[in-house]
Structure formats: C-alpha cells, structure tokens
N, CA and C of each residue as an Amber inpcrd file, in Angstrom:
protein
   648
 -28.9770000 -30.2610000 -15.2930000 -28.4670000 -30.9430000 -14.1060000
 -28.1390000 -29.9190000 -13.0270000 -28.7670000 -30.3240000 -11.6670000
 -27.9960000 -29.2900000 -10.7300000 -26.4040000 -29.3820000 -10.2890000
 -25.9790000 -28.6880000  -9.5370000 -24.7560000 -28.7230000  -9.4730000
 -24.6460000 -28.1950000  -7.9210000 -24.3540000 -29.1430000  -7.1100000
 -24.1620000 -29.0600000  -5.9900000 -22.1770000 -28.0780000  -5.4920000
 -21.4570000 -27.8900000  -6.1570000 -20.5820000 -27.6380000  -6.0350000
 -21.0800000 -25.4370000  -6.1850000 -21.9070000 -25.5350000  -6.5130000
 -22.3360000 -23.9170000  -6.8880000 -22.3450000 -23.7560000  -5.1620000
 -23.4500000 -24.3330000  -4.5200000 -23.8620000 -24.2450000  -2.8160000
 -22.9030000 -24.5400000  -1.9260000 -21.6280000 -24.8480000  -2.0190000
 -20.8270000 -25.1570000  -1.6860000 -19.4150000 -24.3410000  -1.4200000
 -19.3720000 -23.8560000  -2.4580000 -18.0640000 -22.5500000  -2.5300000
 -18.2840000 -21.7770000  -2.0550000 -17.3860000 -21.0850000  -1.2510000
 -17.2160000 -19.7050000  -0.1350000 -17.5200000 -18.8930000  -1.5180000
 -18.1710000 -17.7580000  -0.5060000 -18.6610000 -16.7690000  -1.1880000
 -17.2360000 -15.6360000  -1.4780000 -17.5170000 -15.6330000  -3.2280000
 -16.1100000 -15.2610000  -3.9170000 -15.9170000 -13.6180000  -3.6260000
 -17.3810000 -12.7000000  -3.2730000 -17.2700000 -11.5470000  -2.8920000
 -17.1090000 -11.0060000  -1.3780000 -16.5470000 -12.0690000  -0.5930000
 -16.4360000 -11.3210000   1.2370000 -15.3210000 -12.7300000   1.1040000
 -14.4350000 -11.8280000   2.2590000 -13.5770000 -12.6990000   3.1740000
 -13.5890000 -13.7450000   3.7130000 -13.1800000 -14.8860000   3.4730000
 -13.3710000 -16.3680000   4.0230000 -12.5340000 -16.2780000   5.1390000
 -12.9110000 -17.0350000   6.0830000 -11.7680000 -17.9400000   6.9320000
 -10.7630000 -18.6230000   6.4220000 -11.1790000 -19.3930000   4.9440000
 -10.0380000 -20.0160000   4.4810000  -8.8510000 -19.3510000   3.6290000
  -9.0330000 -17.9240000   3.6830000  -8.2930000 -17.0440000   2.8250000
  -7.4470000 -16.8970000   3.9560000  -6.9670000 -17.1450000   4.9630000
  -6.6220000 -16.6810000   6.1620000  -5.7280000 -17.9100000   6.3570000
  -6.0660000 -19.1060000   5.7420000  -4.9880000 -20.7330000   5.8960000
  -3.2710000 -20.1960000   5.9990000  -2.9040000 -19.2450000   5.7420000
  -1.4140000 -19.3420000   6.0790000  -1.3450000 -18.0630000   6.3420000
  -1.7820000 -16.7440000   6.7980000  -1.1550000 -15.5360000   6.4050000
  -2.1930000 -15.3550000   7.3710000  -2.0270000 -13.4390000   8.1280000
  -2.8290000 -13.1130000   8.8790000  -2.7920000 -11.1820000   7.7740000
  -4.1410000 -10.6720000   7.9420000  -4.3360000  -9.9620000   6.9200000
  -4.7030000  -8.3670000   7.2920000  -4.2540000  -7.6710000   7.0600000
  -4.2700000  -6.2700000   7.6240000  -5.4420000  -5.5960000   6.8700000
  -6.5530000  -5.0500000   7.0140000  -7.5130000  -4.0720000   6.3210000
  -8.0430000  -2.9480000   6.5400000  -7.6220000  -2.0070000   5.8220000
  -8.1600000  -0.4670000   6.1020000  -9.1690000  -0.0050000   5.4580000
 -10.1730000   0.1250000   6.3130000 -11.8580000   0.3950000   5.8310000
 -11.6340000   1.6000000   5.1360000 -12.5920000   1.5680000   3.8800000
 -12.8320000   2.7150000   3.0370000 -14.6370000   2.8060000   3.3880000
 -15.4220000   2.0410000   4.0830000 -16.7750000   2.6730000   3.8330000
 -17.5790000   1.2970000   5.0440000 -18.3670000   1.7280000   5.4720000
 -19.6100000   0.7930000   6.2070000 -20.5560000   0.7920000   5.6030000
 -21.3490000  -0.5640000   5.7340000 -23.2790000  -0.4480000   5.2880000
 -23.7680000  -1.4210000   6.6900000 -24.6390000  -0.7700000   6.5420000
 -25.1630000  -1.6480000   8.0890000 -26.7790000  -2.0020000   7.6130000
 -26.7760000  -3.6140000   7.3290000 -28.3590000  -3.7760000   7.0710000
 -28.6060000  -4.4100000   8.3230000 -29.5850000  -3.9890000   8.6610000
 -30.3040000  -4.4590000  10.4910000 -31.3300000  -5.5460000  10.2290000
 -31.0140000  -6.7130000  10.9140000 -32.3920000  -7.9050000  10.5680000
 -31.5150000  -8.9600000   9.3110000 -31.0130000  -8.5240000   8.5890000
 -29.9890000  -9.3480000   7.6680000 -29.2560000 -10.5940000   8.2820000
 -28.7880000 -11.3050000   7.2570000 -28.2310000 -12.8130000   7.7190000
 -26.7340000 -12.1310000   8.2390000 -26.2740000 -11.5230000   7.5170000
 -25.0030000 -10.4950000   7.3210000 -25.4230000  -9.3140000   7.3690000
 -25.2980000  -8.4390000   8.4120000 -26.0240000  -7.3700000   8.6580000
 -24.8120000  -5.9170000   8.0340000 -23.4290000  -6.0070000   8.3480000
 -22.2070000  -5.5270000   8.2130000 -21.4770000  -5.8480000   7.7080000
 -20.9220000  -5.1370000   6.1260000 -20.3070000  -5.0190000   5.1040000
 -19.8540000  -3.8550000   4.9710000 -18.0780000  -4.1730000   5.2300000
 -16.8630000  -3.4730000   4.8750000 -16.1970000  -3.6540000   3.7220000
 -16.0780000  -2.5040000   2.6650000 -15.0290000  -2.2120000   1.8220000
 -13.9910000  -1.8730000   2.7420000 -13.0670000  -1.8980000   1.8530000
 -11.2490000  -2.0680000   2.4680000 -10.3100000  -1.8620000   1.5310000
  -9.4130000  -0.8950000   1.0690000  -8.3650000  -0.9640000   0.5430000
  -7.9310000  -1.9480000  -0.3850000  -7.7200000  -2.0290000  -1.6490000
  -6.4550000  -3.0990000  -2.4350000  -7.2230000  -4.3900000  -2.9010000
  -8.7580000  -4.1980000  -2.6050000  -9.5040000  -5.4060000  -2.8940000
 -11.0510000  -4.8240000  -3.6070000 -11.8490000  -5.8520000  -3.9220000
 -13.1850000  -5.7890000  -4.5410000 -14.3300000  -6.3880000  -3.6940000
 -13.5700000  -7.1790000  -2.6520000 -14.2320000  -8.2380000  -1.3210000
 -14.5000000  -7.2430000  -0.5150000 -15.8810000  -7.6650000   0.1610000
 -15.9180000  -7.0130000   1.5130000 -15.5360000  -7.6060000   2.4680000
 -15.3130000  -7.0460000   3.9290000 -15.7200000  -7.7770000   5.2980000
 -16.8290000  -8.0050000   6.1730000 -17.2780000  -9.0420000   6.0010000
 -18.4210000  -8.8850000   6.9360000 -18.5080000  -9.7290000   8.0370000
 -17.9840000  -8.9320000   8.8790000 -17.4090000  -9.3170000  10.3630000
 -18.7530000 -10.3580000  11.1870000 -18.5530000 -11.2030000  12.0050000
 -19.1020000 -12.0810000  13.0650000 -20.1190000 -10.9650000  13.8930000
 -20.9020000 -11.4550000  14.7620000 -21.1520000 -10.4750000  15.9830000
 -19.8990000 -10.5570000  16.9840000 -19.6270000 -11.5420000  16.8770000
 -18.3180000 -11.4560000  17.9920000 -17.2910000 -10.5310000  17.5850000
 -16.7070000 -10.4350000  16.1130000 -15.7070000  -9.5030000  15.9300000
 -16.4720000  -8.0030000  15.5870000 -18.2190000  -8.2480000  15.5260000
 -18.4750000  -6.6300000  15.7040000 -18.6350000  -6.2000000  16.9260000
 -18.5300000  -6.5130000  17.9990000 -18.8990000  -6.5030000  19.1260000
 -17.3190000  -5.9450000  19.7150000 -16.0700000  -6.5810000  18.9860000
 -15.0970000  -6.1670000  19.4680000 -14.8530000  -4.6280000  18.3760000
 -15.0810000  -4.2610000  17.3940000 -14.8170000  -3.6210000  16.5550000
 -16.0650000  -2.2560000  17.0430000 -16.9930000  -2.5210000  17.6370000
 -17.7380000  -1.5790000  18.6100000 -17.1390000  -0.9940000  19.8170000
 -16.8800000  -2.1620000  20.7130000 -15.6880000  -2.1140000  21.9500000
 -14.5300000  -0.7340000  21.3930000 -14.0110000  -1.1200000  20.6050000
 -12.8710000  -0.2540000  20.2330000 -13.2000000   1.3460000  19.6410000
 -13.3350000   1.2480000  18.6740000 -13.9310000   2.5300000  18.0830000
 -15.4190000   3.0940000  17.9010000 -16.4280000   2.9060000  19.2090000
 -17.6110000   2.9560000  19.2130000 -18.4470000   2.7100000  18.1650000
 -20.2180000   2.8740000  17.7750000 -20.9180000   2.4340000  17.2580000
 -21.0180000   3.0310000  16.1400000 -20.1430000   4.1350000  15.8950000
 -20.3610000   5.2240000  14.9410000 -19.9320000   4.9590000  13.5400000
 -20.0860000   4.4470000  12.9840000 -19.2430000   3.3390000  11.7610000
 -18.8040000   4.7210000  10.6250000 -19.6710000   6.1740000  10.7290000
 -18.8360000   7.1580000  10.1030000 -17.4820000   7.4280000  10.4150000
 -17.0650000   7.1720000  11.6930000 -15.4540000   7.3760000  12.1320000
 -14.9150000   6.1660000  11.3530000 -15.0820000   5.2920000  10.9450000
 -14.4310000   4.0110000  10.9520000 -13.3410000   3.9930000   9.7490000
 -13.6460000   4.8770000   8.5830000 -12.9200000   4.9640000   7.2600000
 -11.6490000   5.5250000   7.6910000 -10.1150000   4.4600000   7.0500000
  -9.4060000   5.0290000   7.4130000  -8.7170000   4.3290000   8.1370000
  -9.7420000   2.9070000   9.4080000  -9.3410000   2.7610000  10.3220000
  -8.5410000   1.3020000  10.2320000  -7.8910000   0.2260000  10.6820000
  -7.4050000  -0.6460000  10.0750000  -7.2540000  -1.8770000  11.2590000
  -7.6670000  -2.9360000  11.0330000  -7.9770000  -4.2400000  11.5870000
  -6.9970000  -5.2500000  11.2230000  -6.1830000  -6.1870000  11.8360000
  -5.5970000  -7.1060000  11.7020000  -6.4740000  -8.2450000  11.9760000
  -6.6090000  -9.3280000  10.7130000  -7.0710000 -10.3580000  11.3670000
  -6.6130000 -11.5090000  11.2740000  -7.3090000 -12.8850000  11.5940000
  -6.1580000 -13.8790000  11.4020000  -7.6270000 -14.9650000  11.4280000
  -7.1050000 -16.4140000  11.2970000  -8.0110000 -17.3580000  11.4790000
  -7.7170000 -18.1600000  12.4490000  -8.9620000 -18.1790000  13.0240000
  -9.1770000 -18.8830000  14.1620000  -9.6400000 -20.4950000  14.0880000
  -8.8280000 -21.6510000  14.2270000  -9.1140000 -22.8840000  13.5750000
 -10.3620000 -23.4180000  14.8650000 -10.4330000 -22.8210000  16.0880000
 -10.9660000 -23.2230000  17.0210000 -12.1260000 -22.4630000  17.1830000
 -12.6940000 -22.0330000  15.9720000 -14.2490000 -21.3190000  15.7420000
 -15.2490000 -22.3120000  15.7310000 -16.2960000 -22.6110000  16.8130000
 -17.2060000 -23.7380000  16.2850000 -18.7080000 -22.7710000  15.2880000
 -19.1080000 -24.1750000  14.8800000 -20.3410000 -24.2560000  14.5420000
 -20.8340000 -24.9130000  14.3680000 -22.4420000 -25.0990000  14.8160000
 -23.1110000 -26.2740000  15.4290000 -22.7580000 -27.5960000  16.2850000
 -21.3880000 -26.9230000  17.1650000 -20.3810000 -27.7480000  17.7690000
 -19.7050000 -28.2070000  17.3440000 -19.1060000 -27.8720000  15.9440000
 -17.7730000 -28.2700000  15.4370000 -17.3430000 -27.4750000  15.1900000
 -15.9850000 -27.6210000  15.2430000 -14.8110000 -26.7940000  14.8970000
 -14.6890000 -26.6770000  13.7170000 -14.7560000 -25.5240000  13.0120000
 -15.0220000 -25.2580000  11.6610000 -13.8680000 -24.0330000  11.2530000
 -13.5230000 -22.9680000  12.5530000 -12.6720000 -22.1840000  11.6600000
 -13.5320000 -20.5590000  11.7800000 -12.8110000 -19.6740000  11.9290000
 -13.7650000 -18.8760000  11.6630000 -12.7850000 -17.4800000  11.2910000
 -12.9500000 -16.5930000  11.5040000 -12.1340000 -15.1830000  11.2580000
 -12.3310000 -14.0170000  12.5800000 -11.1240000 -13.6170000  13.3380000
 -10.8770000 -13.3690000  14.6460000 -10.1900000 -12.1890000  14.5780000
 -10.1310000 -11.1330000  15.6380000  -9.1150000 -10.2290000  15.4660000
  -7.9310000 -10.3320000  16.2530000  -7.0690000  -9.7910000  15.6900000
  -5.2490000 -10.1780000  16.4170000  -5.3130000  -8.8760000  16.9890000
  -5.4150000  -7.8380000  16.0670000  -5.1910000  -6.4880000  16.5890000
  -6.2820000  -5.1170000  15.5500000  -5.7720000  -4.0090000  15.9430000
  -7.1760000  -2.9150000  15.8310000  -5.9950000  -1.2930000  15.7510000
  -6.6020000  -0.7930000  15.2640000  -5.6930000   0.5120000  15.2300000
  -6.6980000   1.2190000  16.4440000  -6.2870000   2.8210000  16.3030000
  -7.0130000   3.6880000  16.9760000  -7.3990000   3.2260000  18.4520000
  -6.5140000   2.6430000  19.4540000  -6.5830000   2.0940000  20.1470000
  -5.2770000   2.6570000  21.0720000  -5.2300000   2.6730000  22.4370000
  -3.9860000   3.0390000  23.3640000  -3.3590000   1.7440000  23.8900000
  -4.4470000   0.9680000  24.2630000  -3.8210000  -0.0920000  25.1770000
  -4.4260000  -1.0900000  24.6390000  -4.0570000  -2.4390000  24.7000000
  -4.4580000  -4.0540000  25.0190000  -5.9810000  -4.0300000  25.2010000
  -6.8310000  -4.3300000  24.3360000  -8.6300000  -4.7250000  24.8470000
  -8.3070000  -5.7150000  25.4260000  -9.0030000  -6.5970000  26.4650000
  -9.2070000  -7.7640000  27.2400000 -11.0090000  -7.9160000  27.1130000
 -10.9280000  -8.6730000  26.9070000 -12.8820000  -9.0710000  26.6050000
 -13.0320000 -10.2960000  27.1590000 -14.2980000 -10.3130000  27.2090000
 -14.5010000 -11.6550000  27.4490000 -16.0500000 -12.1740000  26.3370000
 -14.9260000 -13.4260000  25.5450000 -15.4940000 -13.2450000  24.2080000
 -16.5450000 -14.6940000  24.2070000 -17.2300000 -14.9500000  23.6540000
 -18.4790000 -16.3400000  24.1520000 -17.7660000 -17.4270000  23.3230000
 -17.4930000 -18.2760000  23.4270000 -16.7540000 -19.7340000  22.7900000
 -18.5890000 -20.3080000  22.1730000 -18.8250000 -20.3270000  23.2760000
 -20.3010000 -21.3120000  23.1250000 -21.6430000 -20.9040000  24.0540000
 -22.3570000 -21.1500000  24.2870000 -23.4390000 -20.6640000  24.7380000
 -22.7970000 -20.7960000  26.2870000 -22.3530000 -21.7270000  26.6140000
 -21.7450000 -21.9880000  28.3700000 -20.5280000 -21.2390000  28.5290000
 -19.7540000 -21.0150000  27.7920000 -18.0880000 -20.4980000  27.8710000
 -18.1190000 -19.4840000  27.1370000 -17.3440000 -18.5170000  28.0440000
 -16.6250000 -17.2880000  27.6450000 -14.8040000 -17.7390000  27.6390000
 -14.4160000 -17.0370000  26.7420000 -12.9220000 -16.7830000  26.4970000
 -12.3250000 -15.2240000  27.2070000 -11.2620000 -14.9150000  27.3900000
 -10.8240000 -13.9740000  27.8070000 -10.1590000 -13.9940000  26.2650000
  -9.9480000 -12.8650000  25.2460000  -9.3260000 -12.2690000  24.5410000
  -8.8610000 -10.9700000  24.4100000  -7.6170000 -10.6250000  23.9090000
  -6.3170000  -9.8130000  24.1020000  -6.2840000  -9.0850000  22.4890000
  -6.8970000  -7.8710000  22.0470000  -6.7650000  -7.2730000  21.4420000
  -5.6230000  -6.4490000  21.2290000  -4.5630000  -6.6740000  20.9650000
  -3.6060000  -5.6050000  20.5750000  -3.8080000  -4.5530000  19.7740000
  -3.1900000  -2.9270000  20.0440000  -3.2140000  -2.0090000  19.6260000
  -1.9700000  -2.2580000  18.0940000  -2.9550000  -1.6840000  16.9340000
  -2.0330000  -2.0650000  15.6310000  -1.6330000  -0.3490000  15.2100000
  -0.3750000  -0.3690000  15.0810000   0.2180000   0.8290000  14.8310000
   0.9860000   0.5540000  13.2040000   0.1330000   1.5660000  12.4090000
  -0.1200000   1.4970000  11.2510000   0.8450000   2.7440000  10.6460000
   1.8300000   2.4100000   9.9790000   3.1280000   3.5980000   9.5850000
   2.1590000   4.6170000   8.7700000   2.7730000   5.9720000   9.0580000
   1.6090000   7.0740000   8.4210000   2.9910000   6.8030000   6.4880000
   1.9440000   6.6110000   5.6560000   2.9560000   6.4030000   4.4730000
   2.8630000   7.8140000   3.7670000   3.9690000   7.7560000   3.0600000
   4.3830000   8.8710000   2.4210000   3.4500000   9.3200000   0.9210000
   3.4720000  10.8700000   1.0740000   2.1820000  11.3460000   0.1630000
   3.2310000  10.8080000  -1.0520000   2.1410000  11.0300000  -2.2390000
   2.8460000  10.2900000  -3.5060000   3.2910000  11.4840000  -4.2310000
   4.6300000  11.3410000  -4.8130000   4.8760000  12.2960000  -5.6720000
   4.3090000  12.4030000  -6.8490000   3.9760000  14.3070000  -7.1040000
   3.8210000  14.4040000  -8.5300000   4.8930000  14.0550000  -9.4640000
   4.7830000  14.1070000 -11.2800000   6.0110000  13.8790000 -11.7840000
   6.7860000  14.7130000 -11.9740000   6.4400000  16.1050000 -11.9030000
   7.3420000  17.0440000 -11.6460000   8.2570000  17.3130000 -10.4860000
   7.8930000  16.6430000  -9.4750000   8.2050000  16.6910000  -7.9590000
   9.4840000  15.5530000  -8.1690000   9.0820000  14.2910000  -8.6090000
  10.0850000  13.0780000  -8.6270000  11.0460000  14.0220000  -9.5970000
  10.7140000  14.5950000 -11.1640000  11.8560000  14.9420000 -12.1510000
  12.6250000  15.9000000 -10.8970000  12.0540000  17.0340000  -9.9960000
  13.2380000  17.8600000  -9.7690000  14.0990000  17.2760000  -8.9890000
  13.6190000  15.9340000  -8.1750000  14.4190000  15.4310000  -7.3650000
  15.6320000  14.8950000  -7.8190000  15.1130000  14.1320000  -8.8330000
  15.9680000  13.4690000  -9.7950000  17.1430000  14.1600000 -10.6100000
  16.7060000  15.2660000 -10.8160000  17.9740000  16.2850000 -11.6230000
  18.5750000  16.7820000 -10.7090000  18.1250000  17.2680000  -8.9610000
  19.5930000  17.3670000  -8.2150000  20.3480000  16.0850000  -7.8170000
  19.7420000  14.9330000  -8.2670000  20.4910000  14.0990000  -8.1770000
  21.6950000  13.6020000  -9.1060000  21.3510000  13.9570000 -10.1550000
  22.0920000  13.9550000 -11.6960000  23.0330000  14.8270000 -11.4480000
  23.2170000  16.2620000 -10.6330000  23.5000000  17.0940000 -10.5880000
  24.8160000  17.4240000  -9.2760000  24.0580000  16.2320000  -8.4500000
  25.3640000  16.3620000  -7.5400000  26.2030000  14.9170000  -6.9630000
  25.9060000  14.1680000  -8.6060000  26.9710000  13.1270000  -9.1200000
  28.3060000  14.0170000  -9.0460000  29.3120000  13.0920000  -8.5550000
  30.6120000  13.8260000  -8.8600000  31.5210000  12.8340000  -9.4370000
  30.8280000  11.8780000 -10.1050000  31.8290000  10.8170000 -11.0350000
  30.9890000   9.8490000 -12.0540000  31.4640000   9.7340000 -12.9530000
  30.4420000   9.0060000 -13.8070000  30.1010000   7.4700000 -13.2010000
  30.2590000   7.0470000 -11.7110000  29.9650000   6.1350000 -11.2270000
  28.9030000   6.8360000 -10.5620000  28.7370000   7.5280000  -9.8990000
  27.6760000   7.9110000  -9.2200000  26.6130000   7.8950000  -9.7590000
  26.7240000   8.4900000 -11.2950000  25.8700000   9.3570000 -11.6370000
  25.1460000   7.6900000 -12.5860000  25.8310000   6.8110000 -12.8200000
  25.3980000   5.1870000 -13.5970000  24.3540000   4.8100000 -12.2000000
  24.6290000   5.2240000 -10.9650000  23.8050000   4.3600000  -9.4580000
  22.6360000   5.6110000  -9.8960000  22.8710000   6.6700000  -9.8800000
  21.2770000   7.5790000  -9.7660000  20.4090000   7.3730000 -11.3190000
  21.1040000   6.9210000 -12.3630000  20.3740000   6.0320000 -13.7580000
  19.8540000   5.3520000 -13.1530000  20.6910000   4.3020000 -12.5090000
  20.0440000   2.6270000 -12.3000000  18.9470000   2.2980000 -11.1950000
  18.9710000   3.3460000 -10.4110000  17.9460000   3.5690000  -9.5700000
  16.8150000   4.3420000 -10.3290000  16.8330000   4.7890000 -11.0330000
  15.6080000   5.5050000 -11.6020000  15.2950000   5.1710000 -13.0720000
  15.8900000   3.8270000 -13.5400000  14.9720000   3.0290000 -14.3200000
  13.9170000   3.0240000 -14.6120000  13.4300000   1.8720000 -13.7750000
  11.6770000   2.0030000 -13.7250000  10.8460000   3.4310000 -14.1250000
  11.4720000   4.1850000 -12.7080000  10.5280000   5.5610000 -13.0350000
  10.5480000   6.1970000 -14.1330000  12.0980000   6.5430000 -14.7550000
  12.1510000   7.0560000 -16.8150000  11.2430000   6.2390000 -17.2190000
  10.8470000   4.7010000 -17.2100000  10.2910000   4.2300000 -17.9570000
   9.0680000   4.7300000 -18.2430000   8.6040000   4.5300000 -17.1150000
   7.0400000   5.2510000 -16.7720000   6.8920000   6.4480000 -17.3420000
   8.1130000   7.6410000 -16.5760000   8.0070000   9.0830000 -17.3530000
   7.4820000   9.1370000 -18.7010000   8.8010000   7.9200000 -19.4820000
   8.8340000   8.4530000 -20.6090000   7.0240000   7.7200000 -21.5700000
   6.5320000   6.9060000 -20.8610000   5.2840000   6.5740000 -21.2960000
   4.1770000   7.6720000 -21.4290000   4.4750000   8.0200000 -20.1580000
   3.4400000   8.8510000 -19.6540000   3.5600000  10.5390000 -19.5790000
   4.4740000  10.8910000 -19.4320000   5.4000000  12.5530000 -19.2880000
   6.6540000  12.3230000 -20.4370000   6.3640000  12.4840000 -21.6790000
   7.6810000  12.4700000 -22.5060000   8.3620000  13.3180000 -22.3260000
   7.5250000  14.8880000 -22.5170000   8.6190000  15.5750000 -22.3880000
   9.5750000  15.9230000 -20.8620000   9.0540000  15.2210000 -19.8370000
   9.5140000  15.3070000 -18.6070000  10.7840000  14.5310000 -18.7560000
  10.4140000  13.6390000 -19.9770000  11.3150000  12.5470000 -19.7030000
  12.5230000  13.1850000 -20.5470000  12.0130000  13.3970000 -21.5450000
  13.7180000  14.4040000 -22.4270000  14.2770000  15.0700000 -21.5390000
  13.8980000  15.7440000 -20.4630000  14.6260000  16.5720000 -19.7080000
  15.6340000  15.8200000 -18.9740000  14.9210000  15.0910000 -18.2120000
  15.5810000  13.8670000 -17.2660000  17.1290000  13.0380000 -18.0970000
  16.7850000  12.9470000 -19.9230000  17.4130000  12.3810000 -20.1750000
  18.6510000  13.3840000 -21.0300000  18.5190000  14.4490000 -21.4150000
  18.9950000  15.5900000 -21.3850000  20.0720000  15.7320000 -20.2220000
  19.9200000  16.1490000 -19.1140000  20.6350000  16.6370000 -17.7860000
  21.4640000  15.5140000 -17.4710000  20.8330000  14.1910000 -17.9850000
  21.8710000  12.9930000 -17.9600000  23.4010000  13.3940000 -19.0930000
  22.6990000  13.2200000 -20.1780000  23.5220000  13.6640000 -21.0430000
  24.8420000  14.5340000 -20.7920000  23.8560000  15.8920000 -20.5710000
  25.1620000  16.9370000 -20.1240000  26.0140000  16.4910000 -18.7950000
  25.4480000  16.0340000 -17.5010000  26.3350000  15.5780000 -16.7610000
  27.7260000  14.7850000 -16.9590000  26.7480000  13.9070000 -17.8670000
  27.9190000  12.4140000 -18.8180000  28.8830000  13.4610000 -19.0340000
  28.8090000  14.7580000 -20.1510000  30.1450000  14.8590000 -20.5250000
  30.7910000  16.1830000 -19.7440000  30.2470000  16.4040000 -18.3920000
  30.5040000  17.6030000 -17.7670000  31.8020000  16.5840000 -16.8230000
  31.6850000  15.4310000 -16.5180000  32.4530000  13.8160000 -15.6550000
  33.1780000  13.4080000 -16.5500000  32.9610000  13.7360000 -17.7920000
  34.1070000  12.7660000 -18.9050000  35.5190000  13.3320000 -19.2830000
  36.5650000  13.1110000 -18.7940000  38.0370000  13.3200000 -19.0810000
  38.0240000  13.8720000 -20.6620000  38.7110000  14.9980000 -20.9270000
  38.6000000  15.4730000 -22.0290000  37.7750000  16.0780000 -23.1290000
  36.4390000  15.6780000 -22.3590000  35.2800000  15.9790000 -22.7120000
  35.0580000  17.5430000 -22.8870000  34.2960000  18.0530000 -23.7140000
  34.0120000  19.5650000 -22.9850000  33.7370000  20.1370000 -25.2850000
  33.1300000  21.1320000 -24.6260000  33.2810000  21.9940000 -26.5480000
  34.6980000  22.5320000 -26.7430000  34.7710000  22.3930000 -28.3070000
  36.0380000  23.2690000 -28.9420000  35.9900000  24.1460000 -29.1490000
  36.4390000  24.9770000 -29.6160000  36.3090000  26.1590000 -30.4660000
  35.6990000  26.1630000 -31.2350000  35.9080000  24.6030000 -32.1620000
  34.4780000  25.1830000 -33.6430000  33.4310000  25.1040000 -33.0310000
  32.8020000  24.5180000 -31.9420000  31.6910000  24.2960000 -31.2820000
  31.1110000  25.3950000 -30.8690000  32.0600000  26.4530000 -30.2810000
  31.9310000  27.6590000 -29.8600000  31.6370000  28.6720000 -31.4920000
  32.2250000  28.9300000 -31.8890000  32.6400000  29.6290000 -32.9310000
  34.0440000  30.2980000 -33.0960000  34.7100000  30.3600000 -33.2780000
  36.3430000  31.3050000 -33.9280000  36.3650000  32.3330000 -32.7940000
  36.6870000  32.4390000 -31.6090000  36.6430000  33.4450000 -30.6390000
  38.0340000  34.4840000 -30.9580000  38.5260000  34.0680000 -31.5580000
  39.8380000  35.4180000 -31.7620000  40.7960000  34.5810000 -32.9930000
  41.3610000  35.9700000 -33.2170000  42.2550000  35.2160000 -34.3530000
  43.7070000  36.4020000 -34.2170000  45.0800000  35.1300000 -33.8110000
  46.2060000  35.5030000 -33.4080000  46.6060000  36.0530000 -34.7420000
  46.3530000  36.1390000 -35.6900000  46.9790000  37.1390000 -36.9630000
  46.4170000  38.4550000 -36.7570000  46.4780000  39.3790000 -36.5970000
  46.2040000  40.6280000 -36.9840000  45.9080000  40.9050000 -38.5020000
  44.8170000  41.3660000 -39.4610000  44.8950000  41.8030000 -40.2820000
  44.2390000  43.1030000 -40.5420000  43.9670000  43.7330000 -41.4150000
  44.0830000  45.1740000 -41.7010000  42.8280000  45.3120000 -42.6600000
C-alpha cells in the first residue's frame, strides 16, 4: 500500500518553518555547500544540531547583502531567524522562514525584499550581537580553582556553599579524573578540620615530642 503521509512530512533533515511555531532561533554556521542548478541549491550546518539550513533566495540574497558571496568567511557567523506566517506560495499564505537579525554587521540592513512578483517589502535587518563565551576549562584548571576556593573558606559555612556549588562538577571529576577527584576531596577534608572547634592532632598523632621526667 502507498502511503501518502511519507510525501507529506517536512523534511526531518533541514529547518522547517513550522519548527519556528512559537520560538525564534539563533544559528551559528559551522560549514557551506553550494549546489548551483539544484531545487535547494544552499545547505548550512550549524551548531547543536544534525539539520541543515537551507535558506530561501530571499533570505540568501539577504545573507549575501550582509556578509558577501564568500560563504568561506561565513563559519562562525550567526543568523537569527523567526517565521514568517505571511510567506506566500502559489498565492497563499503558507508561512515561510525570515531573518530578524545577522551578526557581523554595524548597522540596521533596510532591503527591499519581493512579497510577490508585483510587491516589494521594505525589511529591517538588525545587527545580532552574539556574547564572545568563555573558553572551557581544563580539569586541572577547574580543580586549582576549586582548592583556592576550599582554601579561602573561613567557616565551615562557607566552605558547605563552595561543596554545594561544585557538586555536579566532583561528580563528573570523580567519573572521569578520580584521582583529581581525591584531591578535591582530600583539601575538603583537611579544611573541615582546619574550621572545626577543637579539632586539630594530639600528641599521639604527632608522636611523644618531650618527656617532663628526666631520666638517666
């Protein structure tokens, strides 16, 4: 039996318009392919996914506009998009996928974008300013952080907030870096009883350091 519901479903490997029904979606290109003469000529990988993008002529046309034709600069670069419910096709309103905003950009694009074969739109590209994020720590880098933190606890309350914050990460350590993690849990240790009232070694701990009898 055929199955008409196969011809029917958005294609599960690129970006729908309808993935776009409540949320507007930020993507930072990792790579271009450009097939020329194709139904879909332009296919973007992107960050955090397995989907490509394969942009409209209208949103390549703006994605040219912005960061020229050179699609080697493009990795790196990052697109806001959103859905556009007022996308036609074949004169209906069907929906389509639009850009809000564009990195690598100074000012506001203004275009004038084609609605339909008779009408142009004026559209307002905003410049998207993308936080530069922080390099990732090694685990040696997080442990030393972590032991001047253990380290310049000055009450066994402090030192329970720099545990409880670094949960998760022991966990991980200790999966993955055991012995990173004995250390971590070590320096805990000694802190505990360096903060604890009464705490501290005895003498037998030490060994017999003098002896008040004199003998001969």
């Amino acid at each position: 039996m055929s199955d008409m519901l196969k011809v029917i479903e958005p294609k599960s490997d690129q970006i729908n318009a309808d993935d776009l029904l409540d949320r507007d979606m930020i993507i930072t290109i990792t790579g271009v392919q450009v097939r020329p003469g194709t139904e879909q000529p332009v296919s973007m990988t992107f960050e955090g996914s397995q989907k490509v993008f394969r942009p409209c002529k209208t949103v390549s046309r703006i994605i040219v506009k912005a960061w020229g034709a050179d699609t080697s600069v493009y990795a790196g670069r990052s697109i806001k998009l959103y859905r556009d419910p007022g996308v036609k096709w074949g004169g209906l309103a069907v929906g389509g996928i639009r850009v809000r905003a564009i990195s690598h950009i100074n000012e506001p694009l203004k275009l004038a974008l084609a609605e339909s074969k008779q009408n142009r739109k004026i559209s307002v590209i905003e410049p998207l300013v993308i936080e530069a994020r922080k390099p990732s720590q090694t685990p040696d880098q997080w442990l030393a952080d972590h032991l001047a933190a253990i380290e310049a606890a000055d009450t066994l309350d402090a030192l329970a907030e720099v545990q409880q914050r670094a949960d998760k990460a022991l966990d991980k350590l200790r999966d993955k870096h055991p012995t990173l993690h004995d250390r971590a849990r070590t320096a805990a240790m000694l802190r505990t009883e360096a903060l604890t009232p009464g705490e501290g070694r005895t003498d037998a701990d030490h060994g017999e350091q003098h002896n008040d009898d004199a003998t001969d």
